[in-house]
ROVOVO-543120 format. One record per residue (C-alpha): x negated, y, z negated. Coordinates in pm, whole numbers, padded with zeros to 5 digits, always signed. Each point is the difference from the previous one (the first is absolute). Example, Ala and Ser with C-alpha at 12.3 -4.5 7.8 and 13.67 -1.06 7.14 Angstrom:
2
-01230-00450-00780 -00137+00344+00066 
//
This chain:
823
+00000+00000+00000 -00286+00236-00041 +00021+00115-00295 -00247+00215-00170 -00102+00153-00340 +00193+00314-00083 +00276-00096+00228 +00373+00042-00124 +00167-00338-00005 +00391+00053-00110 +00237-00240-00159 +00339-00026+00001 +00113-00343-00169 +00172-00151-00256 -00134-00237-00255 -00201-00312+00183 -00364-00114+00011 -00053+00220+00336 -00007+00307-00193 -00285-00152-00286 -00214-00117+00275 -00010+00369+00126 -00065+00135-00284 -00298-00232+00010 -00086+00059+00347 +00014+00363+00003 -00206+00042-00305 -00291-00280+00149 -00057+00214+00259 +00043+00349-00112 +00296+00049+00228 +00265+00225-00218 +00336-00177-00111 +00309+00212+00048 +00318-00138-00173 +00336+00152+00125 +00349+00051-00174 +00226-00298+00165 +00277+00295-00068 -00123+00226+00234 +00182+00091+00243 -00141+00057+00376 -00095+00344-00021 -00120-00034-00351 -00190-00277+00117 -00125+00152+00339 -00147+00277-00188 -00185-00164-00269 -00150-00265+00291 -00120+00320+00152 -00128+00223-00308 -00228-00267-00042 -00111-00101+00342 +00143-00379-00054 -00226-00201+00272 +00135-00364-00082 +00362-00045-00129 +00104-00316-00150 +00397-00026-00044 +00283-00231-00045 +00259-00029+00263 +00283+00026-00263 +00064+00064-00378 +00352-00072-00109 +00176+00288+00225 -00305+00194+00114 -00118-00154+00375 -00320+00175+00004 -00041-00118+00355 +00306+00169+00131 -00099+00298-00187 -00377+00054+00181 +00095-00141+00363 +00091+00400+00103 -00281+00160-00249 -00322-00192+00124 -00090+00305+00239 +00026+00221-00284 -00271-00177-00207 -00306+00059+00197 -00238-00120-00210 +00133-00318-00040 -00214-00270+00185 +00173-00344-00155 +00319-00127-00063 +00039-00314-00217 +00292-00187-00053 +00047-00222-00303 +00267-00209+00080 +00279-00055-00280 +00271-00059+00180 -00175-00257+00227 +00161+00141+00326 -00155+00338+00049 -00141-00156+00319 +00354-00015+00189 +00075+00305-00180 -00302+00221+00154 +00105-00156+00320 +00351+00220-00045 -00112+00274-00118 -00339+00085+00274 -00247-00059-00269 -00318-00137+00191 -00336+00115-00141 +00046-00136-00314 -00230-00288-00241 +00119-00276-00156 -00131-00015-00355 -00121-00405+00054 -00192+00078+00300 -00291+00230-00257 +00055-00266-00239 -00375-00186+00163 -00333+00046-00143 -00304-00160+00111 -00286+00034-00286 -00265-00028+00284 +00151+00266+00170 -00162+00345+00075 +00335+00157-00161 -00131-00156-00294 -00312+00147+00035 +00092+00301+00040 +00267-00056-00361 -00316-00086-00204 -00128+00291+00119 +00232+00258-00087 +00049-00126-00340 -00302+00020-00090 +00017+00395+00059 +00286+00083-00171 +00033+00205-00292 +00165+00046-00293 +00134+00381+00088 +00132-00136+00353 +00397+00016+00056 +00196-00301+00064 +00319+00049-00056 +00276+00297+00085 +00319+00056-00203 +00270+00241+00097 +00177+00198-00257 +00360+00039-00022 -00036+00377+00146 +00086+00191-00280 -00079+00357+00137 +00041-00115+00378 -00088-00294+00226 -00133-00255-00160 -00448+00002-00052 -00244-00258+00033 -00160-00075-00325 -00340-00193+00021 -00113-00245-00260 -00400-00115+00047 -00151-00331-00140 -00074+00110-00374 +00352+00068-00070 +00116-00299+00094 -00281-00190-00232 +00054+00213-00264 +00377-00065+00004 -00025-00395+00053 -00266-00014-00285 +00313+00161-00232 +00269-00193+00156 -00243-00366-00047 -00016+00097-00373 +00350-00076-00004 +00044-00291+00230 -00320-00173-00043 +00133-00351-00109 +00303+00010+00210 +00007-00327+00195 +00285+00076+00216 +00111+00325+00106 +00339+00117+00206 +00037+00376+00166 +00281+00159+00131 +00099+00230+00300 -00300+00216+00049 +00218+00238+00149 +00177+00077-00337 -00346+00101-00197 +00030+00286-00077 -00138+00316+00202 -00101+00154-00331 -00283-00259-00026 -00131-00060+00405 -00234-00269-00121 +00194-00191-00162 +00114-00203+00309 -00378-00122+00105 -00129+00020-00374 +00269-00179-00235 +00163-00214+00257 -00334-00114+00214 -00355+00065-00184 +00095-00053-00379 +00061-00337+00080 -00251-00095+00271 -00235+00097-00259 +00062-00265-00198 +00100-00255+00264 +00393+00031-00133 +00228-00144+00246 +00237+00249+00178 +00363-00079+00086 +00185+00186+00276 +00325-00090-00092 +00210+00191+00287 -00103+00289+00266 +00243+00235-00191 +00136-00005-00368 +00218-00249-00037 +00116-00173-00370 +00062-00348+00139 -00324-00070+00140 -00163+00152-00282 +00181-00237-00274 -00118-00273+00250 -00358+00111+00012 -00052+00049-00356 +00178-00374-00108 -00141-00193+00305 -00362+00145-00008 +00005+00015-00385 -00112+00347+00019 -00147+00203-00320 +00049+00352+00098 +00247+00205+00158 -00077+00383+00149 +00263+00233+00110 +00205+00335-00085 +00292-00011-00235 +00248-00078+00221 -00172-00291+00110 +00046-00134-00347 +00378+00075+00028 +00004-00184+00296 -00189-00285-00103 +00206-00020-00355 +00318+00013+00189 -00059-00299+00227 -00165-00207-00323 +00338+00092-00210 +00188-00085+00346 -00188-00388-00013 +00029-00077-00343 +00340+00162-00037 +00076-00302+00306 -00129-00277-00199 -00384+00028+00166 -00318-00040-00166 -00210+00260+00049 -00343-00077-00118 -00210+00396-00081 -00230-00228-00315 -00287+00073+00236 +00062+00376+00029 -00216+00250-00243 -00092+00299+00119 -00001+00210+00273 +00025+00396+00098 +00275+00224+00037 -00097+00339+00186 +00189+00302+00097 +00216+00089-00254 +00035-00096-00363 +00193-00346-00068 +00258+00085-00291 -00024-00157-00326 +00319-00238+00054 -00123-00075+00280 -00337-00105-00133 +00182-00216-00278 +00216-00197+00289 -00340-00071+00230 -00187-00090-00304 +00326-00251-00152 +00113-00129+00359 -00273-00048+00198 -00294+00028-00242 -00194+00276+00126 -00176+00086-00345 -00241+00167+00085 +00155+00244+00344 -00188+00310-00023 +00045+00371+00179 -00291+00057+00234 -00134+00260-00164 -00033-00179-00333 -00196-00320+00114 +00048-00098-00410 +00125-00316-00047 -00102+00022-00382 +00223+00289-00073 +00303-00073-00201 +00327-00034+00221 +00113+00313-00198 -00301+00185+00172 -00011-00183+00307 +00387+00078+00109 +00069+00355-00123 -00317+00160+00142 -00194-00055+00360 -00267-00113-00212 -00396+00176+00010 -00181+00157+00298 -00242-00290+00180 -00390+00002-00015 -00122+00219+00276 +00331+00193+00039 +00083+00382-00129 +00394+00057-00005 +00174+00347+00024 +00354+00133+00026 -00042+00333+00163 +00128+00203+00320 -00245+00206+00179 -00003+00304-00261 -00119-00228-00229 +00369-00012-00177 +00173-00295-00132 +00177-00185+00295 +00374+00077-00021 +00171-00316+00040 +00029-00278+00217 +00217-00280+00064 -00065-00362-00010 +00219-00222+00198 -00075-00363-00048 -00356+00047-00029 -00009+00256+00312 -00091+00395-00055 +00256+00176+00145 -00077+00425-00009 +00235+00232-00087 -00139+00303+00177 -00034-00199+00306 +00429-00129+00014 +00050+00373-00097 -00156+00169+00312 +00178-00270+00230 +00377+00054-00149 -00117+00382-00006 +00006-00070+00420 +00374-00031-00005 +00090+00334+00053 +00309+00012-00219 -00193-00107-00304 -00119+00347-00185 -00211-00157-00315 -00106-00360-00055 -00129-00176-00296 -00069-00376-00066 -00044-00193-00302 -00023-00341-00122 +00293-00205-00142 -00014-00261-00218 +00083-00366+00208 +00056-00325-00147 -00199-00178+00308 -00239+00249+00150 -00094+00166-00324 +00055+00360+00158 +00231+00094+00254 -00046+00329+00248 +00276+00283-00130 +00070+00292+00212 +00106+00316-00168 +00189+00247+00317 +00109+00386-00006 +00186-00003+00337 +00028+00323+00195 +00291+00211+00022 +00319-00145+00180 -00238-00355+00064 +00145-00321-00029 -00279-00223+00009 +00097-00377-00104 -00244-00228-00226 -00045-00231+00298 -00116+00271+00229 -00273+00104-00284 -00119-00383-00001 +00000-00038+00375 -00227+00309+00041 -00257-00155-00235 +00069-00367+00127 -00118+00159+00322 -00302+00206-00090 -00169-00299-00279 +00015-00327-00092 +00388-00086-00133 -00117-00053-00324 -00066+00381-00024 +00370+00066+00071 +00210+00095-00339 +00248-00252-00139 +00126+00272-00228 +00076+00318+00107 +00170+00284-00200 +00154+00353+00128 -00086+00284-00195 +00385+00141-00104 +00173-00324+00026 +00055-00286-00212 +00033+00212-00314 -00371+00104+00048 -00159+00389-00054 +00042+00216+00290 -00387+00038+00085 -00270-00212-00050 -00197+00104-00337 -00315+00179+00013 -00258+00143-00183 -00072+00400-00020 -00257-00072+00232 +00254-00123+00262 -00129-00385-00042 +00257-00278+00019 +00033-00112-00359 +00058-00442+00095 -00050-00058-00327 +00330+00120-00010 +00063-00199+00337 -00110-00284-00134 +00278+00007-00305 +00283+00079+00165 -00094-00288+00252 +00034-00231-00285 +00306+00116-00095 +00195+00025+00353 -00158-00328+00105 +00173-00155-00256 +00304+00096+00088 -00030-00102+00348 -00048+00339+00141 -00169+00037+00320 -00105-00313+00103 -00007-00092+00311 +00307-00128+00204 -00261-00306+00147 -00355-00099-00045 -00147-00040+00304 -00158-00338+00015 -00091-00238+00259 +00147-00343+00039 -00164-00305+00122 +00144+00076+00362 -00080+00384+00017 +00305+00115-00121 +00114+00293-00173 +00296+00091-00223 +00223+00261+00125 +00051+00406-00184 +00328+00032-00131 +00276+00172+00245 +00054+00248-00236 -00373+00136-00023 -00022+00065+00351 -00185+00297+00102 +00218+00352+00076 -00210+00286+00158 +00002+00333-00202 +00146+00301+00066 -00363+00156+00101 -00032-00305+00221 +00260+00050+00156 +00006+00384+00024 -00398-00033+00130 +00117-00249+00290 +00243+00219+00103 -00212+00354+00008 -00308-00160+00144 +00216-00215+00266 +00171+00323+00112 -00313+00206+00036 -00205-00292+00204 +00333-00053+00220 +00013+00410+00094 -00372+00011+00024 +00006-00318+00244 +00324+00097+00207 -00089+00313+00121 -00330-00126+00159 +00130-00293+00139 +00327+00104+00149 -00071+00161+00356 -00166-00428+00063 +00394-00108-00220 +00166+00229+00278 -00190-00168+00326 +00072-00366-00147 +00394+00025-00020 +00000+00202+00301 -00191-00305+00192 +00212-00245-00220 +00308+00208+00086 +00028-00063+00382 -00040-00380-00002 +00344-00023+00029 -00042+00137+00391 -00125-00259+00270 -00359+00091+00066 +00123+00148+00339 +00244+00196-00151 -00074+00374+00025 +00006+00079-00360 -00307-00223-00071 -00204+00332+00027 -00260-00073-00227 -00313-00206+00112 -00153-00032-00381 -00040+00197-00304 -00286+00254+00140 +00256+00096+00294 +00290+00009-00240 -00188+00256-00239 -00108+00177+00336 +00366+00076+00143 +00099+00043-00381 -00207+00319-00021 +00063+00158+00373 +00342-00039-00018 +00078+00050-00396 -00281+00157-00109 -00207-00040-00368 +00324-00018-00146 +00173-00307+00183 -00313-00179-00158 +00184+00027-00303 +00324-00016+00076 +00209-00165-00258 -00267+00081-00234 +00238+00109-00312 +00159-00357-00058 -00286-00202+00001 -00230+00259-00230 +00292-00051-00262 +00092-00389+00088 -00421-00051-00016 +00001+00137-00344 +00341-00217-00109 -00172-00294+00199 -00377+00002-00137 +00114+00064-00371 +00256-00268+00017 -00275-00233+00205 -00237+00053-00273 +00231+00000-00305 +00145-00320+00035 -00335-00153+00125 -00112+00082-00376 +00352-00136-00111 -00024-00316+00197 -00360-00067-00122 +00115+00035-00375 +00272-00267+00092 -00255-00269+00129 -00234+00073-00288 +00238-00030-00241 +00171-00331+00134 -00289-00145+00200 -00174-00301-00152 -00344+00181-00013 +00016+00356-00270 -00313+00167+00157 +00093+00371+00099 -00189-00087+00310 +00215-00183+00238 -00087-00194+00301 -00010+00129+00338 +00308-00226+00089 +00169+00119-00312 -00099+00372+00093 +00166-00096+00386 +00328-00127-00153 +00040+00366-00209 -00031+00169+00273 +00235-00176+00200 +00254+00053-00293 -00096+00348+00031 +00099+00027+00402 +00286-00155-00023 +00155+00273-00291 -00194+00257+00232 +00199-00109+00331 +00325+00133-00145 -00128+00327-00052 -00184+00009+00297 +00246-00111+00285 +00182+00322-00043 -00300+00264+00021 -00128-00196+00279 +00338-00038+00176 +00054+00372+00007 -00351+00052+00078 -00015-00208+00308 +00276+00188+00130 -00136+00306-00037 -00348-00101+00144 +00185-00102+00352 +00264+00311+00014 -00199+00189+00293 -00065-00339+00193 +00356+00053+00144 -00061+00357+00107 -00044+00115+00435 -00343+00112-00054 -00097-00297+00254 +00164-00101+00299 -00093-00393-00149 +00228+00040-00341 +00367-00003+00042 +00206+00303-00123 +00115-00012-00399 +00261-00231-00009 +00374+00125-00124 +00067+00054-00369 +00396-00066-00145 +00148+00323-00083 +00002-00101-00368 -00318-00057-00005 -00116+00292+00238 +00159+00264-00215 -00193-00158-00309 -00316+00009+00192 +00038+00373+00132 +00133+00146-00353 -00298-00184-00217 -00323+00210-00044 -00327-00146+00189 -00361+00097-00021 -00139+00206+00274 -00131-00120+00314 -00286+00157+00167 +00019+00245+00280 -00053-00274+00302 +00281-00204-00198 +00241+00331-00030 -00032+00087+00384 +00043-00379+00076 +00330-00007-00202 +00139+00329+00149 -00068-00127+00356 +00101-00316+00006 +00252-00045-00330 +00165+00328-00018 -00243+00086-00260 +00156-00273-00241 -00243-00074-00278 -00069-00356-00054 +00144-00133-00352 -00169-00018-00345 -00052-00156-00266 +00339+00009-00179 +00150-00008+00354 -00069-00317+00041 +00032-00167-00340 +00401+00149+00027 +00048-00058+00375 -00155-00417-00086 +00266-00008-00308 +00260+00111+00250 -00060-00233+00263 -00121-00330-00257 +00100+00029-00300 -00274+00033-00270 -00151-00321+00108 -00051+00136+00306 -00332+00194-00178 -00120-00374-00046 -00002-00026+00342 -00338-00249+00049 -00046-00128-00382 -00039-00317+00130 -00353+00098+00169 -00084+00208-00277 +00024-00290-00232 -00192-00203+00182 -00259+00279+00059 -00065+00110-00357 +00061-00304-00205 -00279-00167+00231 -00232+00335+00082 +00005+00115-00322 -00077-00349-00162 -00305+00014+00285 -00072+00368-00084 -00029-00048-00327 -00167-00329-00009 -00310+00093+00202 -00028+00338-00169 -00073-00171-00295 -00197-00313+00128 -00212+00286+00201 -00029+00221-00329 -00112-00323-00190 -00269-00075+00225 -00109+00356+00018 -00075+00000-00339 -00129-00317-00012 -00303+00130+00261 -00024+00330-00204 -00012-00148-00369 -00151-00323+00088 -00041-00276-00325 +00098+00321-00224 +00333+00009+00099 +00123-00247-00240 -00079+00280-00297 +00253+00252+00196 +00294-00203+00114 +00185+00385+00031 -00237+00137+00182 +00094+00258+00231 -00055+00052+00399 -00191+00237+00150 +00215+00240+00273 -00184-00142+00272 +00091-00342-00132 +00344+00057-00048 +00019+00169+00302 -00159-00292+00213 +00239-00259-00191 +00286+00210+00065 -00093+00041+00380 -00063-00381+00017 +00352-00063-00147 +00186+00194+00158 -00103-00188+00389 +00079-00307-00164 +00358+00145-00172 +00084+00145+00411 -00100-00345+00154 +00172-00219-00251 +00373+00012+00167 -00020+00290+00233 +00229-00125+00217 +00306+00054-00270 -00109+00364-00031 +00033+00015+00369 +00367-00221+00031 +00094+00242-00290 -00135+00354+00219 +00212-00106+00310 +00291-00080-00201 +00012+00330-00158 -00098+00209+00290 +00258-00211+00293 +00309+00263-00075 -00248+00302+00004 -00135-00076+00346 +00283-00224+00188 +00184+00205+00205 +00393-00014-00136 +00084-00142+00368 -00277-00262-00057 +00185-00159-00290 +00214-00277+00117 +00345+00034-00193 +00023+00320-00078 +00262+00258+00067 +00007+00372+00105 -00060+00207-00347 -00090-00326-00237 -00311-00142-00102 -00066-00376+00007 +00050-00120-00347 -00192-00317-00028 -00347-00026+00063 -00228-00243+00128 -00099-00249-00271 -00362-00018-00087 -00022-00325+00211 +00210+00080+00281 -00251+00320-00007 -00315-00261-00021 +00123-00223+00257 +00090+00318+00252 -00316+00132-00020 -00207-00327+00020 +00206-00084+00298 -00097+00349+00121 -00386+00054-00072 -00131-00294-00124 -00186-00016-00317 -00221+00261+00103 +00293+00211-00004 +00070-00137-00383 -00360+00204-00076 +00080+00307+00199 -00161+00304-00150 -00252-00253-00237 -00319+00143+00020 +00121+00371-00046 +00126-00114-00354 -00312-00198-00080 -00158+00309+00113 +00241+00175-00219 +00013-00246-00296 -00356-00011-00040 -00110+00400-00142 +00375+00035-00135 -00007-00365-00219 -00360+00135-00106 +00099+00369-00078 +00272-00204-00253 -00231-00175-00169 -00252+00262-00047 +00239+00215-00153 +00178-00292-00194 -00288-00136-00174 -00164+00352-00001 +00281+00155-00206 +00076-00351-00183 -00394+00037-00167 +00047+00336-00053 +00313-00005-00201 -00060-00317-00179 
//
């Protein structure tokens, strides 16, 4: 494999005899040993392979729901320095499994597993241990990122003698020896993986048993009476669990056989008294010590109600960086869980105004996480949404069980504090106690995976309800982004529904007087001058800022819904989960929008009837009820080519406006005639804006992915930069246009046909009545698919890509502009 002295060699396993001969083999050759969390995630994990420059990675295809394969197949190319991929099959089928999933350049932990002693590879072996030194590092531990992303914490050779020569004055006769899920040791202590569970015994030639990969109470009771084992290492929970299953056995009628049992360590939090008196009278662990004690002399008074004395060679302090006693900390089943750290992530959510967490007392874990939260005015942020955003940000276990609202529940109306403005949880702490008796605050479900990957379900009535500054911030920003966006993209809006508009004509028909969007925007100007560019221009500046703050408010509503009810709590949904939102979003959209648009397609085609050109027929006849609502309603000007064009050729009839047209469509539909077309515009936004907003954010992601590289994972919230949101939002919107364009174009025709048909051309109709019923969105389809082909189905396409591309951009730079800015 190549590799050398000083080279990072990472490990990601669970407990088997792979891992100890690493820790051999790394330290026989100088090569440094880098042991990773099996709870990472993949960009927790992608950045710590990277902070260190991990050369060689030895993993596991799977531990219990964690496929660590799946998880690396797409993030190989963003680990450069990686050279090696090993596989240590538990599962026994990774081969047919790296067939599925592409994985190709990858080791098979048997195939290193030869060694010739005559070899020059053993040569070379001899050689390098001679030269190394006490001083050099050989193993890297990651810490649980207290301030930030995690750090790489080095350990050199000394340390590790020094702390085996203290741990071997406690297990020196031990004949048999059992460990426990190296993955549960706890972080407070990163040596006491390789040093308690590996070297103390090897030391003395102790036999080690694996008894499972992961924790698990059966096959520990079956190690400990099958292999006679004499001590027993783990956290306090451990103990629970191993207690549980013995009183499970015995309570069943089984012999369980623990004569054998003595001692053993228990690290990472202190092990209750009772607790110590039910080991010691169960299972006879008489003489279990805390790892700091190493004291198996002390009396069990001593020996349970302290952590014992500091080791030989260690100094021990309690202090934060000023030098000042460390505030508090929480100890959950023998893992160190930081208060400041949950704070800052629940202080993310921005309805939360002050956060505090404390610990509270548990019967199983020993301490429990206990969030303390002043919501902001007129927010009605649920507990579940508090314990998704931390769920999201850290490991679960860092996610409150308890958490208490300051004002409710009978509790003070701020949180108490010192003169000095300090947060007194002292205080905390007690009334904690006292509401957690009662049942107050816990959580509606612990989130806990089953054996198949399961997870329980939030309660209905917890689910998440936007606030009233959400909701008032999606609608300001979405109005401001739609105005900003409409105005610049509506002269290339005008040239696609005019092209759309006469699909209705055979191509040889002489009102097919546009050759594409250039020529359209051409004749636009000569003949109706800057101002026809914008004709129409009121209703869809006031229906963009209706649409775009409805678009955007209920894609914030819809993604509360999935987070709430979806299986997985994270506040960061899935791409697919972020598509079906924004569906939900278009469709409530399309009912607002088929009326602007239907009013301003009209409008947009109104001087397409006029005589300017021999080609275009004359403006076909308008029912007197509707003509005298047409010439009594106030329009907005046309320009001076547009007036003398009216007074030569119409009488100097203006054509209608905006209101015009709404009261003239009521007269001759109905009000469902101003849903004329909802069936395209349905199709149209629930897919294009599922697209839209799908790639905006799969673009965004990957953006910041390039910018933040492995330190992304420490700024989940981080925000884009203009240009990126404005190349996402370009990106998007092409993809949002191409998605169903030809609905938007069925939908065009169908709302344009009475505009431009001449009343003559309209079989059925009668001298001074419109035709009532129109076309069906797939009688509309079919006609023009019959007529153009589906070329025709894309008429006008590239001038909205064209047009879809600065305007979608221009929304999102504004959107996420003004969204950082306000909060």
């Amino acid at each position: 494999m190549g590799v050398q002295k000083g080279d990072r060699v990472g490990v990601l396993m669970g407990n088997n005899s792979a891992y100890a001969m690493l820790q051999w083999a790394c330290a026989s050759i100088g090569a440094v040993l880098v042991t990773i969390n099996p709870a990472y995630r993949i960009n927790e994990l992608t950045a710590a392979l990277n902070l260190v420059g991990v050369s060689h990675f030895f993993v596991v295809p799977r531990i219990r729901s964690s496929s660590y394969a799946e998880m690396l197949k797409d993030k190989l190319p963003q680990l450069p320095t990686l050279q090696n991929l090993v596989v240590v099959d538990n599962t026994g089928q990774f081969r047919q499994e790296a067939d599925k999933l592409g994985l190709k350049s990858w080791i098979d932990w048997r195939e290193i597993m030869v060694w010739d002693k005559s070899s020059r590879e053993h040569n070379l072996q001899q050689e390098i241990l001679s030269s190394l030194q006490k001083d050099d590092v050989i193993n890297l531990q990651f810490t649980s990122g207290t301030t930030g992303a995690p750090k790489a914490v080095s350990a050199v050779a000394c340390i590790f003698q020094k702390r085996t020569f203290c741990a071997t004055s406690l297990l020196s006769s031990i004949a048999l020896m059992s460990t426990v899920d190296p993955a549960y040791i706890p972080v407070s202590d990163p040596l006491a993986r390789l040093v308690l569970g590996n070297l103390a015994a090897w030391t003395y030639g102790a036999c080690i048993v694996y008894p499972s990969e992961v924790f698990n109470p059966k096959a520990i009771v079956d190690a400990v009476v099958q292999e006679k084992c004499t001590a027993l290492h783990g956290v306090p929970t451990h103990f629970l669990g191993v207690l549980a299953e013995v009183d499970r056995r015995r309570t069943n009628g089984e012999t369980v056989d623990t004569s054998r049992l003595r001692t053993g360590i228990a690290a990472g939090a202190p092990i209750p008294i009772e607790l110590m008196k039910t080991l010691i009278a169960k299972i006879n662990l008489t003489e279990l010590t805390n790892a700091y004690g190493m004291i198996p002399a002390d009396p069990i008074i001593k020996r349970v109600e302290t952590v014992g004395r500091v080791q030989s060679h260690v100094k021990a302090k309690l202090i934060d960086l000023d030098g000042n006693v460390v505030p508090d900390i929480i100890i959950r089943g023998g893992e160190n869980l930081f208060p400041i750290q949950i704070e800052n992530v629940i202080l993310t959510n921005p309805e939360i105004e002050e956060a505090a967490v404390v610990a509270v007392p548990d019967s199983k874990y020993g301490e429990v996480v206990g969030a303390w939260i002043v919501r902001k005015l007129g927010s009605t942020v649920s507990r579940e949404a508090i314990r998704a955003t931390v769920s999201g940000s850290m490991n679960p276990q860092n996610a409150p069980t308890w958490v208490f609202f300051i004002g409710e529940d009978g509790t003070a109306s701020e949180l108490p504090k010192t003169a000095s403005g300090k947060v007194m949880k002292h205080v905390l702490r007690d009334w904690s106690r006292d509401l957690a008796s009662r049942k107050v605050g816990l959580r509606r479900y612990i989130q806990t995976m089953r054996a198949d990957g399961a997870q329980a379900a939030p309660d209905s009535d917890d689910a998440s309800i936007m606030s009233l500054r959400d909701t008032a911030k999606e609608i300001v920003i979405g109005s401001f982004a739609g105005i900003v966006s409409e105005v610049i993209e509506y002269p290339a809006d005008l040239a696609k529904v005019r092209l759309q508009a006469q699909l209705l004509t055979p191509p040889t028909d002489e009102r097919q007087r546009f050759k594409g969007p250039v020529d359209c925007l051409k004749k636009t100007w000569k003949h109706e001058g800057f101002r026809g560019l914008y004709r129409g221009l009121p209703a869809p500046v006031a229906g963009s800022m209706v649409e775009t703050a409805a678009l955007f408010l209920s894609y914030s509503y819809f993604q509360n819904l999935i987070r709430t009810y979806a299986s997985n709590s994270s506040p960061q949904l899935t791409i697919p989960q972020l598509g079906l939102s924004a569906a939900g979003a278009g469709f409530v959209t399309s009912f607002i929008l088929t009326p602007i648009e239907l009013v301003k397609c009209k409008m947009q085609v109104q001087l397409m009837n006029t005589s300017t050109s021999a080609r275009v027929p004359p403006i076909h006849a308008v029912p007197k009820a509707v003509a005298t609502l047409v010439r009594t309603e106030p329009t907005m000007g046309a320009s001076p080519i547009f007036d003398h064009i009216l007074k030569s050729s119409e009488g100097g009839r203006r054509p209608p406006g905006l209101i015009a047209i709404v009261r003239s469509t009521v007269a001759a539909h109905g009000v469902r005639g101003l849903w004329l077309g909802h069936t395209g515009t349905i199709l149209r936004e629930t897919g294009g804006t599922a697209s839209w907003f799908a790639v905006k954010e799969w673009v965004a992601s990957a953006l910041l992915d390039r910018r933040l590289g492995p330190s992304r994972a420490a700024v989940p919230n981080a925000n884009l930069l203009p240009w990126e949101s404005a190349v996402a939002g370009a990106v998007s919107g092409a993809a949002c246009v191409l998605a169903l364009y030809p609905a938007d174009t069925v939908k065009s025709a169908m709302q344009t046909e009475e505009e431009l048909l001449s009343h003559r051309s309209r079989p059925g109709a009668t001298a001074g009545e419109p035709k009532l019923r129109p076309a069906s969105f797939y009688r509309t389809f079919t006609k023009m698919y019959a007529t153009h082909g589906v070329r025709g189905l894309y008429a006008g396409c590239g001038m909205t890509v064209l047009r879809a591309v600065p305007s979608s951009g221009i929304v999102f730079v504004v959107y996420d502009g003004l969204s950082a800015w306000i909060g």
